[in-house]
C-alpha positions in Angstrom: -20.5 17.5 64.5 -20.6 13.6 65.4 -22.3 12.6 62.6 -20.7 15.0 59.6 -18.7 12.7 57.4 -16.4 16.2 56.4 -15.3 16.5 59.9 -14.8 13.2 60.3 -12.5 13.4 57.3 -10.9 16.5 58.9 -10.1 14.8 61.9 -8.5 12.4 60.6 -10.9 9.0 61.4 -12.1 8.7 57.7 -9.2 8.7 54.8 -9.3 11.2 52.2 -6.7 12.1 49.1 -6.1 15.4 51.0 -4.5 17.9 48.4 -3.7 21.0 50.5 -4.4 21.8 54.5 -4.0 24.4 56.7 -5.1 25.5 59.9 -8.2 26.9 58.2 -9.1 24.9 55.6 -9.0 21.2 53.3 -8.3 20.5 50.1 -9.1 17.0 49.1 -10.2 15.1 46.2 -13.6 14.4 45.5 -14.5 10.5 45.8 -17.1 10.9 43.3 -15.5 13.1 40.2 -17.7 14.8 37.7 -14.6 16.1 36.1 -11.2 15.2 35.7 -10.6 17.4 38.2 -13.2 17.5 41.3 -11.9 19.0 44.5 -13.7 19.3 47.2 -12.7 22.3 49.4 -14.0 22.1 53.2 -12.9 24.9 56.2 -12.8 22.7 59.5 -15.2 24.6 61.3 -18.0 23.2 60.5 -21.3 25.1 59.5 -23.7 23.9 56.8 -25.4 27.1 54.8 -24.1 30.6 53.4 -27.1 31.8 55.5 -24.9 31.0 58.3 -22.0 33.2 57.9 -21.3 35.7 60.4 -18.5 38.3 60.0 -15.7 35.2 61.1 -17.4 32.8 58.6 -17.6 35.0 56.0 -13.7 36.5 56.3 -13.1 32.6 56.0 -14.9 32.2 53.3 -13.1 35.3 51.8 -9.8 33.3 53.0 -11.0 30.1 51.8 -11.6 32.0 48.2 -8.1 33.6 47.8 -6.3 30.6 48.4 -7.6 28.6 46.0 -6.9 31.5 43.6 -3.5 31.3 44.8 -3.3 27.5 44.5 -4.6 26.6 41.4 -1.6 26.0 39.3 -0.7 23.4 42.0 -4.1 21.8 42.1 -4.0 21.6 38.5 -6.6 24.1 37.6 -4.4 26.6 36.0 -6.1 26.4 32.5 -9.9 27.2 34.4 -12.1 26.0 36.6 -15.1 26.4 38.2 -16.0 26.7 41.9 -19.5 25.5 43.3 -21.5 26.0 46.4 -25.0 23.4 46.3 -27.5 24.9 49.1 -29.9 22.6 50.3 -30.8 19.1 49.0 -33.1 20.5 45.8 -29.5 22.2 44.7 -27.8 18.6 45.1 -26.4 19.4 48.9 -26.1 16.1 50.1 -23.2 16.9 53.1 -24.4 19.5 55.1 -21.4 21.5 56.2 -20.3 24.1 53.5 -18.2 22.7 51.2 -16.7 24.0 47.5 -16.2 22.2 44.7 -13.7 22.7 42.5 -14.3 21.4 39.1 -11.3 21.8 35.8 -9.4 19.6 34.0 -11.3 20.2 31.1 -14.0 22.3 29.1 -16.6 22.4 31.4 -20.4 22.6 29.8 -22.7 25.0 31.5 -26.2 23.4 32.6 
């Protein structure tokens, strides 16, 4: 998408503080931090909603998942964390392709 600032991070014409990358998926940190840790976690193809997953989307998603499970001593999260998906702009979606935060570093409240 032209005018979607994650694959314009993803391809490399804006700068992030990229954490982890792979062919499938990003890992950078999250510009605006609501904890000490706030990772934003991004796959490169670019789709906005759950509602859009297919059978591809979702195995990515199930990809996407496991890896962060499997990198989270190295991101820093080993003590906990919590991973978030906001869909649509009432549940604070303000970049609109799918996009995981990943939120530690601390106790985290709930609500």
């Amino acid at each position: 998408m032209n005018d979607c600032i994650f694959c314009k991070i993803i391809a490399g014409e804006i700068p992030s503080s990229k954490v982890y990358e792979d062919e499938e998926i990003l890992i950078f940190k999250d510009i605006q931090p609501i904890a000490p840790i706030h990772l934003l976690c991004v796959a490169k193809e670019h789709f906005a909603y759950l509602s859009d997953l297919d059978e591809a989307r979702a195995t990515l998603l199930g990809r996407t998942l496991k890896k962060i499970g499997e990198l989270k001593d190295s991101l820093g999260l080993g003590e906990g964390y919590r991973v978030v998906i906001n869909q649509g702009e009432n549940a604070g979606q303000t970049v609109h392709h799918l996009h995981l935060h990943l939120l530690g570093g601390t106790t985290l409240p709930w609500g």
